[in-house]
C-alpha positions in Angstrom: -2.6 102.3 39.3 -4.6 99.5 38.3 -3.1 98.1 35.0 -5.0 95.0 34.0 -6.0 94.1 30.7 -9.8 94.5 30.2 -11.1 92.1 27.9 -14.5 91.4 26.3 -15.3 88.1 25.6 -18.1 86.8 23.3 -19.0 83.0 22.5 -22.0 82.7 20.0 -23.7 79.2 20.1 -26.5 77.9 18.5 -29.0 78.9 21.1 -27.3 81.0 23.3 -24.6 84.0 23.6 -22.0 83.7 26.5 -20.8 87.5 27.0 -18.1 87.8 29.9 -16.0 90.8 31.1 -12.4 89.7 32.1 -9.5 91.8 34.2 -6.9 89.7 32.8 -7.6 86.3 34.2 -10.6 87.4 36.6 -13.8 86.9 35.3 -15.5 90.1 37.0 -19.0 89.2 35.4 -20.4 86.8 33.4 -24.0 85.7 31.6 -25.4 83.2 29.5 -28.2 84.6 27.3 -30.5 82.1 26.5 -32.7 82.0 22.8 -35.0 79.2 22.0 -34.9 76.9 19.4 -38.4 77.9 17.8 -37.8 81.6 18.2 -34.5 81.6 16.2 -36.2 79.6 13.5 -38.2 82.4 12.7 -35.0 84.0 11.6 -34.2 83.1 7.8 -30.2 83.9 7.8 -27.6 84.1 10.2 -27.1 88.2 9.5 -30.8 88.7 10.4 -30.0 87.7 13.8 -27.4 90.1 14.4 -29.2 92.7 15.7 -31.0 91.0 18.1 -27.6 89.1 19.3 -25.7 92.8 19.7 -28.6 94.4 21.4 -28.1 91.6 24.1 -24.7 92.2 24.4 -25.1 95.7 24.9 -28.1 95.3 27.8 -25.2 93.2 29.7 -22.7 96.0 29.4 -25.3 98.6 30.4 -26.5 96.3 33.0 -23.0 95.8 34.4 -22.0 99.5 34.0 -19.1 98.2 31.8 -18.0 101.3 28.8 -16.6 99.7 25.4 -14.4 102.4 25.5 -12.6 101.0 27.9 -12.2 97.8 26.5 -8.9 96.6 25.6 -9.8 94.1 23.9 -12.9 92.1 21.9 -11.8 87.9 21.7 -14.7 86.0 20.0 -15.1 82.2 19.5 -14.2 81.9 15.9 -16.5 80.6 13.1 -16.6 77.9 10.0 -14.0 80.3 8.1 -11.0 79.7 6.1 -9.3 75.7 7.1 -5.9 77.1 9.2 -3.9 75.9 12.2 -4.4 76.8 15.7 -4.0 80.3 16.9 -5.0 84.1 17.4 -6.5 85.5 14.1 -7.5 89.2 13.2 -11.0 89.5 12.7 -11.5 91.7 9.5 -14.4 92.5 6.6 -13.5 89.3 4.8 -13.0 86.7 7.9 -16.9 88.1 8.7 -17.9 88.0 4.8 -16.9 84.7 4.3 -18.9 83.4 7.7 -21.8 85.4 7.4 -22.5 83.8 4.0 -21.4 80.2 5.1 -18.7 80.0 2.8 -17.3 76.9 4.4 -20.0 75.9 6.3 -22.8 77.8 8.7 -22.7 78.0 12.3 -24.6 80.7 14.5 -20.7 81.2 15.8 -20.4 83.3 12.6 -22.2 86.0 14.7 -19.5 86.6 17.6 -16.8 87.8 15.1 -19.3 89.8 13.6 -20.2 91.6 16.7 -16.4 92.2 17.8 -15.8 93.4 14.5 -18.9 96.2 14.8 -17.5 97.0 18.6 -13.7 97.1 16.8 -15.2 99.8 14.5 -17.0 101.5 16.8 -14.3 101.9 19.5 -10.8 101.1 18.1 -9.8 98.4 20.3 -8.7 95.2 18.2 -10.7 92.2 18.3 -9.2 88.4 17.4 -10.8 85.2 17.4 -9.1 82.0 19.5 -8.1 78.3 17.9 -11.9 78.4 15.8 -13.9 75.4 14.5 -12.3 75.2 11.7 -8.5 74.6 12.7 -6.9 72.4 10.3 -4.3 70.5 11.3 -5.3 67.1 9.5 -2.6 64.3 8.1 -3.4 63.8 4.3 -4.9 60.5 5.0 -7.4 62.4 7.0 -8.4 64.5 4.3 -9.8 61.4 1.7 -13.4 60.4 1.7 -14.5 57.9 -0.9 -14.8 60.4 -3.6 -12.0 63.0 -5.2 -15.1 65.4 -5.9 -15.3 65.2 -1.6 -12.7 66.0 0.7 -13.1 65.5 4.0 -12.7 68.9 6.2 -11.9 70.1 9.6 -14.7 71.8 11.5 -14.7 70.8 15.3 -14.9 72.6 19.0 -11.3 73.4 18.6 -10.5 75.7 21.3 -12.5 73.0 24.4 -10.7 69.9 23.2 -7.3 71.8 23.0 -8.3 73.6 26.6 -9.0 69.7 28.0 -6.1 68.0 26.3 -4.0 70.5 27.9 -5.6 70.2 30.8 -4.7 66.9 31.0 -1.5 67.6 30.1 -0.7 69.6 33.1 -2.5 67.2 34.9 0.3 64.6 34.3 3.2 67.0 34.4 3.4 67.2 30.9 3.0 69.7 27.5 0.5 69.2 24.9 3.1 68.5 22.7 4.4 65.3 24.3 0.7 63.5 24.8 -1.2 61.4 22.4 -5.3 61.9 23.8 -8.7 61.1 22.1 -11.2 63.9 22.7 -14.6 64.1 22.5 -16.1 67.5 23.0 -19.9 66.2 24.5 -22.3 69.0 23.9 -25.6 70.3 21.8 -22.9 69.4 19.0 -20.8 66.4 19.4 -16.6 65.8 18.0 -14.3 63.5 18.5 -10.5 64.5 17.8 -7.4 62.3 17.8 -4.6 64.8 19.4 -1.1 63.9 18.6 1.7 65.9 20.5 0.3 69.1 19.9 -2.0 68.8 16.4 -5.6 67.1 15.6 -4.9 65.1 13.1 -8.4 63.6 12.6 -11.5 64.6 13.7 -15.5 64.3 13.4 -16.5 66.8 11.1 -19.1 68.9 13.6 -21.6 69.0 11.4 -21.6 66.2 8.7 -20.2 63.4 11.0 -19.4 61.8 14.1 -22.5 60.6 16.1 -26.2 61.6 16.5 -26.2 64.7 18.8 -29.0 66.3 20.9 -30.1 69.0 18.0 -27.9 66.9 14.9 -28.3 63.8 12.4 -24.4 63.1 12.6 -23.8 60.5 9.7 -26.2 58.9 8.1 -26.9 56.1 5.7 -25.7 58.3 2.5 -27.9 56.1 0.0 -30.8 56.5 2.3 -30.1 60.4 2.3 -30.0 60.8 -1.2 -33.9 58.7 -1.4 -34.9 61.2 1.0 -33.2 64.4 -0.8 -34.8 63.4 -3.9 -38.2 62.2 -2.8 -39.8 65.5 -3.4 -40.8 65.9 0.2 -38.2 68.3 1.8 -36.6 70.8 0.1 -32.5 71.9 0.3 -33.1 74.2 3.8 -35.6 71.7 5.0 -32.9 68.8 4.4 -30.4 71.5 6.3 -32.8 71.8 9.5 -33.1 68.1 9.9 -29.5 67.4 9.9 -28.5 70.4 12.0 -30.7 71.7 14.6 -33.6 69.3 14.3 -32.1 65.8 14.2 -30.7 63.3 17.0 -32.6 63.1 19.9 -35.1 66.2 18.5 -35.9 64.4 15.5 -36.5 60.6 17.8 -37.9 62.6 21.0 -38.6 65.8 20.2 -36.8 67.6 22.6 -32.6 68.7 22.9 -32.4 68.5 26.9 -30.7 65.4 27.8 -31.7 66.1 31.5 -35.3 65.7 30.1 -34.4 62.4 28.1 -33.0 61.3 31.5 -35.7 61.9 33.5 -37.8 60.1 30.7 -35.4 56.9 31.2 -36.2 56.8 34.9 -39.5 57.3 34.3 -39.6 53.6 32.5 -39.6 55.6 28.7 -38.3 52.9 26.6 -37.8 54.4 23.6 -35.6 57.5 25.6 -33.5 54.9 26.7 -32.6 53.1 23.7 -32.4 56.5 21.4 -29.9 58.1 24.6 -28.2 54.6 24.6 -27.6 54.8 20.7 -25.7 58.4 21.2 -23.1 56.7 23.4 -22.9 54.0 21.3 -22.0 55.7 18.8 -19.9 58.2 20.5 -17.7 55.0 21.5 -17.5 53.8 18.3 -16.0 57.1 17.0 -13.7 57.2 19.8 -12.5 53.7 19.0 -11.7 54.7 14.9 -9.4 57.4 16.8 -7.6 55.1 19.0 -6.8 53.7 15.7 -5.6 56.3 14.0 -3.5 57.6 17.0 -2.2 53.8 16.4 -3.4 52.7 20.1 -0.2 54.9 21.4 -2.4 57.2 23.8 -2.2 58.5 27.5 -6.1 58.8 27.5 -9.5 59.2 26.4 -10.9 62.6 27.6 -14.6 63.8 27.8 -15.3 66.9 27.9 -18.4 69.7 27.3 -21.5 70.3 29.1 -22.8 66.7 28.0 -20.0 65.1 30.2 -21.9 66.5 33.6 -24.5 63.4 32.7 -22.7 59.9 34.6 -25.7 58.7 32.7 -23.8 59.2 29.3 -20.1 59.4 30.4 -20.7 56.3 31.8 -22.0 53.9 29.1 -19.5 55.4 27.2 -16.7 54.5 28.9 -18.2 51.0 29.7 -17.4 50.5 25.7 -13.9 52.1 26.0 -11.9 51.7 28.7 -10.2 48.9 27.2 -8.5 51.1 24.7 -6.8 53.6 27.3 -8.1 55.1 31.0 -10.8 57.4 30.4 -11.1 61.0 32.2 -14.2 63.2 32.5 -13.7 66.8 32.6 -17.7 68.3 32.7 -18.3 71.3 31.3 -16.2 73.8 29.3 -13.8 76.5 29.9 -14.3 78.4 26.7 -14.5 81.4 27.9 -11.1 81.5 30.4 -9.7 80.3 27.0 -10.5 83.2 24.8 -9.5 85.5 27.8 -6.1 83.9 28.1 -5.4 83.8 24.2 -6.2 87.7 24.5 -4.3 88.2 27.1 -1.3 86.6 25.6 -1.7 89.0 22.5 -1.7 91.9 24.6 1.0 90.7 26.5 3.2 90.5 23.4 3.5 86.8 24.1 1.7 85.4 20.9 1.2 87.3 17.3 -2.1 87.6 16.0 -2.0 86.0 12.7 -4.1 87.5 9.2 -7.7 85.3 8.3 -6.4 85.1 5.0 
């Protein structure tokens, strides 16, 4: 009798949806559904895409012969929801409320919970979300800006720079919880995390800081921001679509492909060199204020995320930081083999899911 878990797993990015049906650990099929840029624009909310995100969803179950009614299990990527530590967490009404509406900040991931939860209703199997973006595990010093009207908040690619720090971890026949790492999570998105046995206790905010990213602004010049809010020229949503989605190397090149940009470089583009230069830079630079804050006491810098398959980027960054610890590249991300094994563990009894609020 074959008594494997079967799990559905659903990671909602900015331009695409990863859908992936698990059998415990095995990965029996798998698809990346691709949107573009221009065509989700059209869209003027996150809940307006819904429908067109769980339509896709459902044409890879049909397509793969896979019945919900089987399922086990729904495990989402979470969303910008309440600040909590790491862990499993039940997806209800008010965990999909409060990301729908960007009540602590919007991110297209709001629309994987929102899907598990409709499939959950539907069909009676539970569905959790995995270590989301906006695990908070910051020190207190982490949390002061410059202003007590403005704290600074955790929203980074939680689950991929946990999966590489431990990783790494096994790697040197340790836990998690005894290593002190730097992470940088290198994708359309870009943060950098200082991991301290077991707990991020600073990191980039995803989408207000860090470095210029292939679809965001990162920081910016905040006098120069405010001339530019106030100039008349762009309104509030406008000002939103520049500094997430449009900026970085859209808003200098006018394209998110870093293969492209590469292929520029070597093509003598001058001004694709400097702008794709300027992201590492910059990247170094944040991985540097981390090293500080871990106090220089680290076993590594790790890269990680789909970015880190470029030795064009992963390379002039760690030109700049090698100094500060042995850097290790780990391409890619294994988001998905994550979600599975945090449902699994649920299922298993071996971890309890924990309530959004």
């Amino acid at each position: 009798m074959d008594k494997k878990h079967r799990l559905l797993v659903i990671n909602v990015g900015s331009t695409s949806t990863k859908v992936a049906y698990f059998r415990d650990m095995e990965p029996e099929t798998l698809e990346n559904i691709r949107y573009l840029s221009e065509d989700l624009a059209a869209y003027s909310s996150l809940s307006e895409q819904l429908p067109l995100r769980e339509m896709d969803v459902m044409k890879f179950m049909r397509k793969n012969t896979i019945s919900l009614a089987e399922i086990d299990m729904v495990v989402s990527r979470g969303g910008l929801g309440k600040p909590a530590p790491a862990g499993a967490y039940q997806i209800d009404e008010t965990m999909c409320a409060d990301l729908l509406a960007g009540k602590y900040g919007k991110h297209p991931s709001a629309l994987g919970p929102a899907m598990a939860l409709n499939f959950s209703k539907q069909f009676g199997m539970p569905a959790i979300v995995i270590d989301p973006p906006s695990t908070d595990e910051f020190e207190s010093l982490a949390r002061i800006s410059g202003l007590p009207e403005v704290e600074r908040k955790s929203a980074f690619h939680a689950l991929n720079q946990k999966i590489a720090a431990r990783r790494f971890a096994l790697a040197e026949g340790k836990k998690y919880e005894e290593i002190n790492v730097v992470v940088a999570h290198l994708g359309g998105g870009i943060t950098i995390g200082a991991h301290r046995q077991g707990l991020v206790i600073d990191c980039t905010h995803g989408l207000a800081e860090g470095p210029l990213t292939p679809e965001r602004a990162g920081a910016l010049p905040t006098m120069d921001l405010l001339d530019l809010a106030f100039s008349g020229k762009l309104d509030k949503k406008q000002i939103q679509g520049r500094l997430v989605g449009q900026g970085g190397l859209a808003a200098y090149l006018g394209t998110t492909d870093a293969l492209q940009v590469q292929e520029r470089i070597k093509g003598g583009d001058e001004k694709a060199r400097i702008v794709f230069e300027a992201m590492a830079y910059q990247i170094a630079k944040d991985i540097a204020a981390m090293c500080a804050v871990l106090k220089g006491e680290m076993d590594g810098i790790i890269l990680t995320g789909g970015l880190a398959h470029s030795e064009m980027l992963t390379g002039l960054i760690e030109t700049r930081v090698r100094f500060l610890a042995p850097v290790y590249v780990y391409p890619g991300e294994d988001e998905m083999s994550a979600l599975a094994a945090g449902g699994l563990r649920v299922l298993e009894g071996e971890e309890a899911t924990k309530k959004y609020c």
